[in-house]
C-alpha positions in Angstrom: 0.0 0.0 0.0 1.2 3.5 -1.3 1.8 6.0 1.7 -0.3 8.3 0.4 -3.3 5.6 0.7 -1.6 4.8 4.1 -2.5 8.2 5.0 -5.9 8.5 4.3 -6.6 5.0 6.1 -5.0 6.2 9.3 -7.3 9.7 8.7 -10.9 7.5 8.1 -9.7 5.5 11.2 -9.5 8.7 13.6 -12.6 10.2 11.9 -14.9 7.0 12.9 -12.9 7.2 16.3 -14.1 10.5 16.4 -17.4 10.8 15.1 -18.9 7.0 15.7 -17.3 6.2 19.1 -17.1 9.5 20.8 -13.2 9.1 21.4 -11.5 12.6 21.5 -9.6 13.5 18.5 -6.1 13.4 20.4 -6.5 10.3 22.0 -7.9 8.8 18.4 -5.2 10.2 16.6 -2.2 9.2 18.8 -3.9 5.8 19.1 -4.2 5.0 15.4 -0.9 6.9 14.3 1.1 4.4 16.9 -0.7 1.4 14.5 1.1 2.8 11.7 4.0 4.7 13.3 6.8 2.9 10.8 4.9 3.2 7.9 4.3 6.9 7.6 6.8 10.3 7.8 6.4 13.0 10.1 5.0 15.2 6.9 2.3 12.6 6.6 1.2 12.5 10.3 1.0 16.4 9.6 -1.2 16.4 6.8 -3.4 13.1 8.8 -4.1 15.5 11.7 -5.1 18.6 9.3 -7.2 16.8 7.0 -9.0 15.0 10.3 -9.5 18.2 11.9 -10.6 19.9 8.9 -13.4 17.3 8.2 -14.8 17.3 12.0 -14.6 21.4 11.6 -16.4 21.4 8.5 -18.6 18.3 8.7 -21.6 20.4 8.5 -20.8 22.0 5.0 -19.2 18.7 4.3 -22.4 16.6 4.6 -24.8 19.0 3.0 -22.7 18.9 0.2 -22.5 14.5 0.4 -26.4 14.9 0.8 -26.8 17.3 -2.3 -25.0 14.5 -4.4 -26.7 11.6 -3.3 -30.3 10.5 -4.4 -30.5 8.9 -1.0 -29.3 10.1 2.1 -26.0 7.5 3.4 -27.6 6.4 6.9 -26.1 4.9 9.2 -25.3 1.6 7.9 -23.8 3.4 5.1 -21.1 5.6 7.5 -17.7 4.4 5.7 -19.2 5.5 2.4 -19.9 9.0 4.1 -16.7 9.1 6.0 -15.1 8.4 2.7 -16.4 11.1 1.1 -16.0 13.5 4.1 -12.4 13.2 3.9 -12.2 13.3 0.1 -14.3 16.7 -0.1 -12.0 18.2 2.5 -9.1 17.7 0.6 -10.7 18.9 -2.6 -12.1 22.4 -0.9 -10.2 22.8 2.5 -6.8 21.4 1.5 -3.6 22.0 -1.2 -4.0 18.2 -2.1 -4.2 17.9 -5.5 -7.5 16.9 -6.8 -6.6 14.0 -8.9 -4.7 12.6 -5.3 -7.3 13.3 -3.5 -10.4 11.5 -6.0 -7.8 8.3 -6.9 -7.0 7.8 -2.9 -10.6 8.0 -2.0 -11.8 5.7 -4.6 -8.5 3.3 -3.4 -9.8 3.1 0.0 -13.5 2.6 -0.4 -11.7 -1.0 -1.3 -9.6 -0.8 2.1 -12.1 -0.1 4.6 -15.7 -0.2 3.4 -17.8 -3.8 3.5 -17.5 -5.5 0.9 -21.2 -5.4 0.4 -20.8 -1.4 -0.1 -17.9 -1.5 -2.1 -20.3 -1.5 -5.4 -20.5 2.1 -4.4 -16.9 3.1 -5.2 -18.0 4.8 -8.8 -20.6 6.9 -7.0 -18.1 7.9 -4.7 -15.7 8.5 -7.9 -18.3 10.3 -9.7 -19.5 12.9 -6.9 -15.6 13.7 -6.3 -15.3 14.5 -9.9 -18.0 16.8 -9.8 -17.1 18.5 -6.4 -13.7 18.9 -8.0 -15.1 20.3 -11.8 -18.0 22.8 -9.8 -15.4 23.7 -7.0 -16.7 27.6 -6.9 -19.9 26.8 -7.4 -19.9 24.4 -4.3 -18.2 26.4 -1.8 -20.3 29.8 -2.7 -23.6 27.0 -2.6 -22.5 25.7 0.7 -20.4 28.5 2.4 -22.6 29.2 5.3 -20.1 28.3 7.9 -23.3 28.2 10.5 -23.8 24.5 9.1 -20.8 23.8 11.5 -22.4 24.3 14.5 -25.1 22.2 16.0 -28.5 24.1 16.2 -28.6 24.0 20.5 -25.5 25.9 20.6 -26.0 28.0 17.8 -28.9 29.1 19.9 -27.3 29.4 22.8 -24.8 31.9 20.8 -27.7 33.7 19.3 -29.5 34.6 22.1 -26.3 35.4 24.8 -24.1 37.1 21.8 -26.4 38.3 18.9 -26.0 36.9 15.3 -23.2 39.6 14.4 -20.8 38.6 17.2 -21.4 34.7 16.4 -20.4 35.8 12.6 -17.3 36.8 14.3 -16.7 34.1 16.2 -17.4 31.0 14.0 -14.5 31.5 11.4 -12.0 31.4 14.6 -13.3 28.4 15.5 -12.8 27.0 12.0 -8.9 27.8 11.5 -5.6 26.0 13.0 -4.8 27.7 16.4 -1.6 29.4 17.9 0.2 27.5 20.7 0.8 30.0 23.8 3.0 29.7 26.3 3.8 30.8 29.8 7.3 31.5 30.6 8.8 31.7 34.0 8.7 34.8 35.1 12.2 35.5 35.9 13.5 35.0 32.5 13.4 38.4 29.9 10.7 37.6 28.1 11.9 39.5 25.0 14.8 37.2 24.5 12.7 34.3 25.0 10.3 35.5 21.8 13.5 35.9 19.9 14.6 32.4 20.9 10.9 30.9 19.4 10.2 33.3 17.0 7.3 34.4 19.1 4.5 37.5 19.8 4.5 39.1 23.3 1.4 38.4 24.6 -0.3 41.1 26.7 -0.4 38.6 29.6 3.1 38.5 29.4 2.8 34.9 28.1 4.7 34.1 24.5 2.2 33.1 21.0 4.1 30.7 18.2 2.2 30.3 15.1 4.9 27.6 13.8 5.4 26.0 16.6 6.2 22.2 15.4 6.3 19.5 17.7 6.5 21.0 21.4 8.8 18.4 22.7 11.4 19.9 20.5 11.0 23.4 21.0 14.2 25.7 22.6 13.6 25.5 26.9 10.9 22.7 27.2 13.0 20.3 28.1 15.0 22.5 30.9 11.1 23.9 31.8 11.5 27.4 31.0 7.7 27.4 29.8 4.6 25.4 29.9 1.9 25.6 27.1 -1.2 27.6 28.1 -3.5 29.4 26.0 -4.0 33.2 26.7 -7.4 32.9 28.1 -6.3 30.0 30.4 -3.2 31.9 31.8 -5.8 35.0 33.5 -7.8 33.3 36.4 -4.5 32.7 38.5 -3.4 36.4 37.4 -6.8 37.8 38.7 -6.4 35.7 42.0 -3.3 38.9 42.4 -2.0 36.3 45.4 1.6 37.2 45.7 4.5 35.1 47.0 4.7 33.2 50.3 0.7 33.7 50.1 -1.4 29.9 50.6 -3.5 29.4 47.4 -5.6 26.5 47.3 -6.5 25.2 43.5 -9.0 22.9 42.7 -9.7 21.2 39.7 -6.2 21.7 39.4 -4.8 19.4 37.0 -3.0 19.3 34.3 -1.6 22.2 36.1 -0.7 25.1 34.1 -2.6 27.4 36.8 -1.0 25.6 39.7 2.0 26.7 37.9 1.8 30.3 37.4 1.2 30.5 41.4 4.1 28.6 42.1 6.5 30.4 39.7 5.9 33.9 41.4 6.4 32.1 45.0 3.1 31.1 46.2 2.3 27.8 48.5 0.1 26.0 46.2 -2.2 23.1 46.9 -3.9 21.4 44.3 -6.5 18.8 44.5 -8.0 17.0 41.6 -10.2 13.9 41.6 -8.4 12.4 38.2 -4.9 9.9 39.6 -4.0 10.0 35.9 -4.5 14.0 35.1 -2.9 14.8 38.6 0.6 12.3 37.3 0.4 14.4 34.4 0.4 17.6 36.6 3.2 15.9 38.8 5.5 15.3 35.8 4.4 19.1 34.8 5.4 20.8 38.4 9.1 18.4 38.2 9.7 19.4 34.6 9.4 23.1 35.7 11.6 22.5 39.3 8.0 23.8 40.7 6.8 22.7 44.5 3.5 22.4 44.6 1.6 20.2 47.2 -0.9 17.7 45.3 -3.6 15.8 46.6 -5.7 13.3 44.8 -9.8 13.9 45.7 -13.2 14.8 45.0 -13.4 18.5 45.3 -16.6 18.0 47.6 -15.2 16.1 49.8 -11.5 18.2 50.2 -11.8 19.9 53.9 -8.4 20.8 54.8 -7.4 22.0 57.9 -6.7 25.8 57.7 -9.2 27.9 55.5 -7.5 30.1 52.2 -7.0 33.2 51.5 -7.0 32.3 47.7 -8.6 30.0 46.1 -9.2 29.0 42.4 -11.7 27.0 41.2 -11.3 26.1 37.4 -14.5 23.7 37.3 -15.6 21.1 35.3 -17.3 22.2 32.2 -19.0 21.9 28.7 -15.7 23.5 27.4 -17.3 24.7 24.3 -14.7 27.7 24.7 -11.7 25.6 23.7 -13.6 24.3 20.1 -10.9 25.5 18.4 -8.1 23.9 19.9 -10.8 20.6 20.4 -13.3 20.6 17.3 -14.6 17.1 18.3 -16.7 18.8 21.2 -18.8 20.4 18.0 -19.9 16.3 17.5 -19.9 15.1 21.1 -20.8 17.7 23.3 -25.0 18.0 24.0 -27.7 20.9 25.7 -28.1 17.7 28.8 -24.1 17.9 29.1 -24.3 21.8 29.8 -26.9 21.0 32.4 -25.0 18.2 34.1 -22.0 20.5 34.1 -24.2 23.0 36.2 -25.3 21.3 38.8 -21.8 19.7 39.4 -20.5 23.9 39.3 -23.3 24.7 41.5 -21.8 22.0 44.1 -18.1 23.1 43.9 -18.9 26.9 44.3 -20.6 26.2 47.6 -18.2 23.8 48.7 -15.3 26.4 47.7 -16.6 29.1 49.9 -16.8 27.3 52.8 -12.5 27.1 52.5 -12.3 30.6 51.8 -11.0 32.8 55.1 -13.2 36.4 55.8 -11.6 38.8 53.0 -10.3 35.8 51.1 -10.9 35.8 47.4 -12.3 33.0 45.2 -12.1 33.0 41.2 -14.4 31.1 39.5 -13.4 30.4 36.0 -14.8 28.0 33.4 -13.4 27.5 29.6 -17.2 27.9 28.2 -18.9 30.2 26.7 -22.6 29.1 27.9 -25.0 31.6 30.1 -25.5 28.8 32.2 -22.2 28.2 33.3 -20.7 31.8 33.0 -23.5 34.2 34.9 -26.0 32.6 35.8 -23.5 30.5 38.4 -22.5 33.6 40.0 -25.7 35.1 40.2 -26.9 32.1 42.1 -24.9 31.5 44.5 -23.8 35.2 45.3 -28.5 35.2 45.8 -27.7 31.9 48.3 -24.6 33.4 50.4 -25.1 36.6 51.3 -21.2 36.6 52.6 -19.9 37.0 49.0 -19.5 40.1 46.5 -17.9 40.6 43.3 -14.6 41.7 43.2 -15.0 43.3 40.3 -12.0 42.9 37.6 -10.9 46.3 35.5 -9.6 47.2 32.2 -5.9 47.8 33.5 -6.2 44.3 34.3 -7.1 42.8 31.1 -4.4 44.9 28.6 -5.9 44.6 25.1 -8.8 42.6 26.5 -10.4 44.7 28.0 -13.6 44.2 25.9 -13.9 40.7 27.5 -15.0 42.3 30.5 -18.8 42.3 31.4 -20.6 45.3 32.9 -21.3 43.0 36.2 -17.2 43.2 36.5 -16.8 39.3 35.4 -15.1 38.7 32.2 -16.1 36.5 29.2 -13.4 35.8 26.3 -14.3 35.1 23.2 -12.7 33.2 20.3 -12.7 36.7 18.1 -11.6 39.2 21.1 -7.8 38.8 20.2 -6.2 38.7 16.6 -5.0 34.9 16.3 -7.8 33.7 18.7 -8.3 33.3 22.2 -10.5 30.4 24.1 -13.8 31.3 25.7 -13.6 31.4 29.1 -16.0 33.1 32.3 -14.2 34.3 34.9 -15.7 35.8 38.1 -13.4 36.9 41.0 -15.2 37.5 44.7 -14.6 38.4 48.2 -15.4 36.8 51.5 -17.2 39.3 53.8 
């Protein structure tokens, strides 16, 4: 088998991963890619995890277009045949793969991984990729709506919170290949660093590559001079303002980047997270970085340490439809009910949270979503059940070039569109003990 066919199997494995089992896209793609690890180059495993991404980002537009072609719709017992043709279209419209390379590979593998009882199909499959590829304006003016992308509950959601225009603003970011940002230790000169890595100064004082490569390899990760964290990410522990020597309890904690930026300026950190796996991964983070942080593995409703906080950060559990971008697959997997269940789990953790916060302590409440339910309507709750909390309201010379994210309650909400690259969504919501 050619690599280029190799290729494409390993993609149409990951996609089913993906979109028929539920598994997340980097878990499916570093499982499949290990099956065929000596068979394809590093360039391949590039173009496998663009041309996956691209289809699970577009599958809207994707499948209108498979359904406009077909006299009847593929169902489900015909999913390979739609997979197929979900990765050939991407590569004809959304990649630089030349069309006949990407009709001759997809007809190749309809014979690789379709039943045999659907392999009859293959000239279908030939024929609409030879249209697609001939009408090639005329199907991505037909099907440009980039609203196809996004499931009706959430574009909804988006409508009603945001308004129509900012949701116009916000889609194409979710649509295009991220940044990586970084923290850096905060004793090293931060613009010899974004010489080192060819890097922007971002106004959080963190460090955006936009070919970045693999991160293993990268100048100072080995020697943990910097730990990847996306702007958004990197503000809750900034808005905590604890300063060193100060006790700041964060929960949630792993994998550990927060936990980090507290420990780098000189702050006692505790983290607690439920997840033994997650809190190994923040373990190996914290010794990579030469940070001390205390860690202990349990259910944030049932942590009840002895001394109260005077900071504490609670990054909770979440829908996470703020970090699409970086995770399209929560576009396929993520449902209204999951928002809910997230709530009432949030609703718990708040509660529990204040009780370990000292009088004039300060909690921070952050979540990487962009949904009412878990952004203000959380914090209106529970500051209408405990009377001993107020907002701590958070101001524009905190947020430098951000300073739109911030809400006229004092809480902030990032957007995808609110910085030019991207940013993830995330609520944050900073109050004080009384």
């Amino acid at each position: 088998m050619t690599n280029e066919l190799l290729s494409r199997q390993a993609a149409y494995f990951i996609l089913k991963k993906v979109l028929d089992d539920g598994v997340t896209l980097e878990a499916s793609i570093e499982e499949v890619i290990r099956d065929y690890e000596r068979d394809i180059s590093v360039q391949d495993r590039g173009f496998i995890r663009h041309i996956t991404t691209a289809c699970i980002r577009r599958l809207g537009q994707l499948d209108k277009m498979i359904d406009h072609c077909t006299q009847t719709k593929l169902g489900n017992t015909q999913m390979s045949v739609r997979h197929v043709l979900r990765l050939g279209i991407a590569q004809l419209l959304f990649s630089e793969v030349p069309a006949y390379a990407a009709v001759n590979t997809s007809v190749n593998l309809m014979g690789k991984v379709v039943p045999k009882k659907l392999r009859y199909l293959k000239n279908t499959v030939n024929a609409i990729l030879r249209k697609i590829d001939r009408e090639h304006d005329t199907f991505i003016k037909k099907f440009g709506n980039t609203r196809l992308n996004i499931p009706k509950w959430l574009l909804e959601s988006w409508d009603q919170r945001y308004g129509q225009a900012v949701v116009k603003e916000i889609i194409p970011v979710l649509l295009s290949e991220p940044p990586l940002d970084i923290s850096v230790m905060p004793s090293l000169d931060l613009a010899e660093w974004a010489k080192k890595l060819e890097a922007e100064i971002l106004p959080s004082g963190g460090l955006r590559l936009y070919k970045a490569g693999k991160i293993t390899k990268l100048e100072g990760y080995n020697t943990g001079m910097w730990w990847v964290q996306d702007l958004a990410a990197s503000l809750p522990a900034k808005l905590l303002n604890a300063s060193p020597k100060d006790r700041v309890l964060d929960l949630c904690a792993a994998p550990g980047g927060k936990a980090a930026q507290s420990a780098a300026i000189g702050c006692l950190v505790t983290a607690v997270d439920l997840s033994h796996r997650r809190l190994s991964r923040l373990k190996e983070n914290m010794n990579r970085l030469n940070l001390k942080v205390e860690t202990i593995e349990s259910d944030v409703l049932n942590f009840t340490p002895e001394c109260k906080y005077d900071f504490i950060l609670l990054d909770a559990p979440c829908s996470s439809t703020g970090t699409i971008r970086r995770h399209p697959e929560i576009l396929r997997t993520r449902k209204q009910r999951h928002v809910e269940e997230m709530m009432i789990i949030q609703s718990k953790m708040l509660d529990h949270a204040t009780k370990l916060l000292n009088p004039g302590g300060i909690l921070v409440y952050s979540v990487c979503s962009m949904e009412q339910g878990e952004g203000p309507d959380q914090i209106n709750a529970l500051l209408e059940r405990d009377r001993s909390l107020q907002r701590k309201m958070i101001l524009m010379q905190e947020m430098p070039k951000l300073e739109q994210a911030i809400l006229q309650t004092g809480d902030v909400q990032t957007l995808p569109h609110h910085y030019d690259g991207g940013i993830d969504g995330f609520f944050i919501s900073r109050l004080v003990k009384i």
